[in-house]
N, C-alpha and C positions, 0 to 999 in steps of 0.2 A: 265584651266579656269583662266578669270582673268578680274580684275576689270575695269571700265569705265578709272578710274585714268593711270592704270599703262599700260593699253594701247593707251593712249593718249601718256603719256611718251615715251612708247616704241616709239610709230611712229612719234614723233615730232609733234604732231596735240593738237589742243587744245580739251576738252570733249564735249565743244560746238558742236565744228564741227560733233565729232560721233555721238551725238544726231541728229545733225541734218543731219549728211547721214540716220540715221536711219528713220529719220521723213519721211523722205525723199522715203522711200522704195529703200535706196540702198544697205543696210544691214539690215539683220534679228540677232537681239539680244537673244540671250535666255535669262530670268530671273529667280532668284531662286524665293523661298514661300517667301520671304519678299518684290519681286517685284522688286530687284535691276537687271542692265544688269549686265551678266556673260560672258562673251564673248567666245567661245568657236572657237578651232584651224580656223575653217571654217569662221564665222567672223571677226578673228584676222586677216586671208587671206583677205576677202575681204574690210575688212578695209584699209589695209598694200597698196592691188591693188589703191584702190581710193586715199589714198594719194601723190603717186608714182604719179598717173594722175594727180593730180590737181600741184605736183612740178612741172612737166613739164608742166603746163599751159593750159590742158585740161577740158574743159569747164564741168559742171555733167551733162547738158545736152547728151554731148557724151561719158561722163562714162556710163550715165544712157542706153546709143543708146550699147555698148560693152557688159555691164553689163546682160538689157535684151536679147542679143541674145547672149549666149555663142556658139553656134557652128555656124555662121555665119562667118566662119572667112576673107570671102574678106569683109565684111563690119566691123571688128573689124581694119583688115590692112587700107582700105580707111582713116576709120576716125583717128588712128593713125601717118598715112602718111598726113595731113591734118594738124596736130597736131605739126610733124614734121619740116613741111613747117615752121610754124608759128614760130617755134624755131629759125630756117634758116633763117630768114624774121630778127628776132630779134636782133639774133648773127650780119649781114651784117649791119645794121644798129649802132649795139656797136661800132664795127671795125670801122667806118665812124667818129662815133665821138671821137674815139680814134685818128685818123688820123689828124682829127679839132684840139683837143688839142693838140697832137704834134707840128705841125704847126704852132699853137699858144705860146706856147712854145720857140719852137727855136727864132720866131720873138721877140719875149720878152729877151730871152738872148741874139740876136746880139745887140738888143738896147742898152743892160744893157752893154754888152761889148764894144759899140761905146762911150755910155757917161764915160766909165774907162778911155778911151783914153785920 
């Protein structure tokens, strides 16, 4: 068992966010008699799941689409591979402006080495 706080901590998420998976109906909280969340192994999982997804940029709409069908799994793989893509889409696009700045770069050092001359 374990507190809002120090599962936040664990997962790098702020408690906002847990509340608000929770609000949310993407996690079920258990609370003690003073009504505090207690997060229990099962939670802490599907806490740990949703924020993994949202690192890699998956929308809660399609956590919420994974979440509700757990044995679905060519529709857990689709929206995953979708997800994927969008990774791939992002990475090729880094690389490009990596490439830009190089470029840029180099043009700026041969100037800087023509006016040494």
């Amino acid at each position: 068992m374990a507190s809002i706080q120090e599962v936040a901590e664990q997962l790098g998420v702020s408690t906002h966010a847990l509340r608000y998976y929770e609000k949310e109906g993407l996690i079920a909280v258990p609370r003690d008699a003073h009504g505090n969340r207690v997060f229990d192994e099962e939670s802490i999982s599907s806490a740990r799941f949703i924020a993994t997804c949202r690192q890699a940029g998956m929308s809660l709409a399609d956590i919420r689409t994974i979440l509700s069908n757990p044995h679905d799994h060519a529709l857990s793989i689709e929206v995953m591979e979708r997800a994927r893509v969008k990774i791939e889409n992002e990475i090729l696009g880094l690389q490009l402006n990596l490439e830009h700045l190089d470029r840029r770069i180099q043009e700026h050092r041969r100037q800087l080495g023509d006016a040494a001359q």
